[in-house]
N, CA, C and O atoms as a MOPAC input file, in Angstrom:
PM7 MOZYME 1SCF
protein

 N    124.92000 1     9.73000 1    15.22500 1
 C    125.38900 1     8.97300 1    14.07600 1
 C    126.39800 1     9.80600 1    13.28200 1
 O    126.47800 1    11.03400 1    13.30600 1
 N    127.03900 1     9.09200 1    12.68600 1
 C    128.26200 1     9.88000 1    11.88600 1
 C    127.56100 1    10.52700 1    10.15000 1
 O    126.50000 1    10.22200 1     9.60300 1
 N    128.55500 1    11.38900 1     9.72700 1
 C    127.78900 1    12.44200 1     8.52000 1
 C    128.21100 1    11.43400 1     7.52200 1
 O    129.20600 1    10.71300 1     7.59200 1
 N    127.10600 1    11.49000 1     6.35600 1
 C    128.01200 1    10.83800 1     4.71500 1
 C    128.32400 1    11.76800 1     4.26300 1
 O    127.67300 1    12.73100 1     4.66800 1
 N    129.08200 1    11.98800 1     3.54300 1
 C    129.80400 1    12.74000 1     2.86100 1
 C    130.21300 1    12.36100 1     1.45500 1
 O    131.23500 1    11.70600 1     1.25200 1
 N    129.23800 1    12.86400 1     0.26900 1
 C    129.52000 1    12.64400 1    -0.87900 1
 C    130.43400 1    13.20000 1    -1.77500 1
 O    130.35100 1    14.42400 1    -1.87400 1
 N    131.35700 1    12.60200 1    -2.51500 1
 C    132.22000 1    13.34700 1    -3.16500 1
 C    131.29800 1    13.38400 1    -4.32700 1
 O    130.39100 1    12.60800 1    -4.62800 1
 N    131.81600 1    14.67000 1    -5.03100 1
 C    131.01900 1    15.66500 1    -6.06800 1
 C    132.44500 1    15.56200 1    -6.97800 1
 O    133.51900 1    15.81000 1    -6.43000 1
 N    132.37900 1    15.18600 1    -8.37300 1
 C    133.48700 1    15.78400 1    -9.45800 1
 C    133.85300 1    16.60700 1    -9.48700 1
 O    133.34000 1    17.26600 1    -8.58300 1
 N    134.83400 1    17.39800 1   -10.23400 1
 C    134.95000 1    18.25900 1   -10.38800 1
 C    134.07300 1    18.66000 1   -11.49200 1
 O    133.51200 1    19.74700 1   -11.35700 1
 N    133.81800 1    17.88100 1   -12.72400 1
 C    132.88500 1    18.00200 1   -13.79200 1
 C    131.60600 1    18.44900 1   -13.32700 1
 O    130.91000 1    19.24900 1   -13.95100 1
 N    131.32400 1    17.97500 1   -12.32200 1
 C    129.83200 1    17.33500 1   -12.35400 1
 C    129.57200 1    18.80300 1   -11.35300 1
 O    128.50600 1    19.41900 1   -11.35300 1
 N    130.80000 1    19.19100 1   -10.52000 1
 C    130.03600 1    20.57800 1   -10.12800 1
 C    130.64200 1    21.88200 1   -11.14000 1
 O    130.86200 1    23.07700 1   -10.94800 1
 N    130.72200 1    21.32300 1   -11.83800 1
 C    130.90200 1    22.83700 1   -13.39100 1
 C    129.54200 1    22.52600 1   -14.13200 1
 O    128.89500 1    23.47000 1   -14.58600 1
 N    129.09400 1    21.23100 1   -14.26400 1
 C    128.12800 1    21.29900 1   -14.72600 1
 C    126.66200 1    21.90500 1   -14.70400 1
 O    125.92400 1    22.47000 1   -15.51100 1
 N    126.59600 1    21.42100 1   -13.09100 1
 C    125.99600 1    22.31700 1   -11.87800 1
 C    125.68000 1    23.84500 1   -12.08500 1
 O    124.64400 1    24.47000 1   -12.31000 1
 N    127.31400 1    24.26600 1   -11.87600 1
 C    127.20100 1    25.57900 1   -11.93600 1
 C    126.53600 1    26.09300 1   -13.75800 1
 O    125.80200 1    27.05700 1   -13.97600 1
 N    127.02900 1    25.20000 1   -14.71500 1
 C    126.60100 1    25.71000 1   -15.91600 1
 C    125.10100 1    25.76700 1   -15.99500 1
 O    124.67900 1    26.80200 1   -16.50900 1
 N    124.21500 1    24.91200 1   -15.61400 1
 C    123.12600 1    24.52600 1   -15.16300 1
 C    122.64500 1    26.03900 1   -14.72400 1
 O    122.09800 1    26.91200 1   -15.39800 1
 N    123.03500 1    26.02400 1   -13.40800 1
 C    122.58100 1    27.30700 1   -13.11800 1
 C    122.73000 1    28.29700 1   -13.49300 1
 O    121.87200 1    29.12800 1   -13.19600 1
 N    123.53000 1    28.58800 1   -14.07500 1
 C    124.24800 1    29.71200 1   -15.00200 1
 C    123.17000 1    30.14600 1   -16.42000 1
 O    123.11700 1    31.30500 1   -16.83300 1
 N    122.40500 1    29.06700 1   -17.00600 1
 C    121.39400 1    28.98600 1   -18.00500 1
 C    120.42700 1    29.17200 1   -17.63800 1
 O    119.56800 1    29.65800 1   -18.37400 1
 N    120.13600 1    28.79100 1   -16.08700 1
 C    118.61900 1    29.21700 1   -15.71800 1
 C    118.84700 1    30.31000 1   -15.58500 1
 O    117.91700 1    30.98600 1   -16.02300 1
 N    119.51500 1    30.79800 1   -15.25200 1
 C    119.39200 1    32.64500 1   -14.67700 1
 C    119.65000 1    33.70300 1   -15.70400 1
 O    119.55200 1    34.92200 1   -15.57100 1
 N    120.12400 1    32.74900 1   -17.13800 1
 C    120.08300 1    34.09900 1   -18.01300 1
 C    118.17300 1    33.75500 1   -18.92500 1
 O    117.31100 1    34.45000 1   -19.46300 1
 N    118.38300 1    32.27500 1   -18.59700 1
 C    116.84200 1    32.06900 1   -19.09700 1
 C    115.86800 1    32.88200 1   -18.49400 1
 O    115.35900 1    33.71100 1   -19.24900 1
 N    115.37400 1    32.85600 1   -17.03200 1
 C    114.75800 1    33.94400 1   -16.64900 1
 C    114.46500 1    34.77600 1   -16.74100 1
 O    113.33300 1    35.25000 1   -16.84700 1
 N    115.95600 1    35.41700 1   -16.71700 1
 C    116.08200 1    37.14800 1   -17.09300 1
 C    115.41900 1    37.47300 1   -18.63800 1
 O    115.00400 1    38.57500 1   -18.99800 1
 N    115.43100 1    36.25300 1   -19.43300 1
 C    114.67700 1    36.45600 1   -20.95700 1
 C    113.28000 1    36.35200 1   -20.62000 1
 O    112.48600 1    37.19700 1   -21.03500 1
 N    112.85200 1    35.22000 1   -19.78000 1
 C    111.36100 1    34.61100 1   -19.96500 1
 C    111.49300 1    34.74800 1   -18.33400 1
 O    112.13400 1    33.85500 1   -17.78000 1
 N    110.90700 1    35.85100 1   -17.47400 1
 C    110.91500 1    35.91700 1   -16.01100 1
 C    109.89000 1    34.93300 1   -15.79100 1
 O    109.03800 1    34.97700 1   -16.67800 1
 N    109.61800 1    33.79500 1   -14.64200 1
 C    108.92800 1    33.40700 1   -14.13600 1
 C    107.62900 1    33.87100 1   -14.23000 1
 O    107.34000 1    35.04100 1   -14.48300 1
 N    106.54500 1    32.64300 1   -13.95900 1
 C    105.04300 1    32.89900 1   -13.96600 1
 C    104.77900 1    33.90900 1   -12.51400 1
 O    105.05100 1    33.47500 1   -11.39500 1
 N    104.23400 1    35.25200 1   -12.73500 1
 C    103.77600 1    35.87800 1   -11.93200 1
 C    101.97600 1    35.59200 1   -11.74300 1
 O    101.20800 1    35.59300 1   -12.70500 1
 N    101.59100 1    35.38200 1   -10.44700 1
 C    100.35300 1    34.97300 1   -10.76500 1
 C     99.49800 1    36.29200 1   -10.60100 1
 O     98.26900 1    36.23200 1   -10.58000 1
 N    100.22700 1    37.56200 1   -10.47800 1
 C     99.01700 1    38.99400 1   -10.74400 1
 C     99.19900 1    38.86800 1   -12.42900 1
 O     98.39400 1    39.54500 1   -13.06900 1
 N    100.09900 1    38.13400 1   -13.14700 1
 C     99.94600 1    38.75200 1   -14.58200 1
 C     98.99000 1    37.64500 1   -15.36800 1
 O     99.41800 1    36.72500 1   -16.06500 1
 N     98.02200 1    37.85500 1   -15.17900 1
 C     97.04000 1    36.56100 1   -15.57000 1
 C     96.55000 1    37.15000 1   -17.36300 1
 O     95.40200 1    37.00900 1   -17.78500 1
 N     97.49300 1    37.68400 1   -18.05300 1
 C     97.14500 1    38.17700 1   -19.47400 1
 C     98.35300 1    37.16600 1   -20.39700 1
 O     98.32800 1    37.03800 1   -21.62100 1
 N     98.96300 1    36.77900 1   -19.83600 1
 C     99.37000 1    36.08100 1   -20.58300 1
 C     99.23000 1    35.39000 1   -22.12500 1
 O     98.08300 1    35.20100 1   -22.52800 1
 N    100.31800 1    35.02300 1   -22.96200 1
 C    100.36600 1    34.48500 1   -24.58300 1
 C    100.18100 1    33.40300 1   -24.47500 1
 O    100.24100 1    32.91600 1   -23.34600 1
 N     99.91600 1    32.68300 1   -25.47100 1
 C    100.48000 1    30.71500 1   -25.36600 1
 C    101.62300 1    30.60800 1   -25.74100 1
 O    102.22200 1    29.61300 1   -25.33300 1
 N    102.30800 1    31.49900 1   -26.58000 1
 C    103.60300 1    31.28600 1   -26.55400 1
 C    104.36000 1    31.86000 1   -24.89800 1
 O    105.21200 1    31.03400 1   -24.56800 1
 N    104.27400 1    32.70000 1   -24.14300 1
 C    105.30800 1    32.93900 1   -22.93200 1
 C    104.49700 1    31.84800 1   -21.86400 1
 O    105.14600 1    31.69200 1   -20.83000 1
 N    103.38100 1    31.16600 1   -21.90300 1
 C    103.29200 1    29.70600 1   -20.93500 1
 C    103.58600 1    28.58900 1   -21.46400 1
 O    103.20400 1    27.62600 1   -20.80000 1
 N    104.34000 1    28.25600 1   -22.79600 1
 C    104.96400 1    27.26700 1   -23.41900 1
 C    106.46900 1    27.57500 1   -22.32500 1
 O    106.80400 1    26.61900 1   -21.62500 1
 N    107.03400 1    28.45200 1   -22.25400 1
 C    108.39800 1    28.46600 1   -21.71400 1
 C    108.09000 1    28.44900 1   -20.04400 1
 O    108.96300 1    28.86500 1   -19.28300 1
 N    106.78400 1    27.93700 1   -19.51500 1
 C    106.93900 1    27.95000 1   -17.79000 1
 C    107.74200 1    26.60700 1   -17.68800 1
 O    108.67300 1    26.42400 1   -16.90400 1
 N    107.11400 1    25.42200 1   -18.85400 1
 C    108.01000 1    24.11200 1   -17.90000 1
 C    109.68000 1    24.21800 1   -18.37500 1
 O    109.95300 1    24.60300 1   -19.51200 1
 N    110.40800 1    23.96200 1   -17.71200 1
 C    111.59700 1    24.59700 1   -17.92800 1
 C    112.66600 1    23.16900 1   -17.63800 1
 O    113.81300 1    23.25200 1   -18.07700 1
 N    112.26000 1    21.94200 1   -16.92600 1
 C    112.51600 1    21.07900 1   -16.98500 1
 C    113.23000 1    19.90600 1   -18.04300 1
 O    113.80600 1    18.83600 1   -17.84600 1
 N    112.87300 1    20.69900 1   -19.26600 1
 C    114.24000 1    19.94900 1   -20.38500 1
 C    115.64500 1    20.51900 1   -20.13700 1
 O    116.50000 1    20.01500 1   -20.86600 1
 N    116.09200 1    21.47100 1   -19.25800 1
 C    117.13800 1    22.42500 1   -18.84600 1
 C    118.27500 1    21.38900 1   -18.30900 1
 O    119.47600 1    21.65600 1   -18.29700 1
 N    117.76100 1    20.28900 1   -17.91200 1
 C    118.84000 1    19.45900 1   -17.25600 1
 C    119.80900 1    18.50000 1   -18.02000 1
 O    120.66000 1    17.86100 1   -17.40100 1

């Protein structure tokens, strides 16, 4: 069968990249849930869902 091939904006892949660009300095502030660090705050497992980012 033949490929689809979606065209992407130009916006929409800056956005993308901005997107990603925020998760990775977010991280580097609030690193991901490690599951050996089970001492955790309620404030640093308020920042695991990260899903308003989009």
């Amino acid at each position: 069968m033949g490929q689809v091939i979606q065209f992407v904006s130009k916006s929409e892949r800056e956005r993308i990249r901005l997107i990603e660009e925020a998760r990775a300095i977010y991280d580097s502030i609030f690193p991901p849930n490690d599951p050996a660090n089970e001492g955790q705050t309620a404030a640093s497992t308020r920042h695991g869902d990260r899903s308003n980012l989009a």
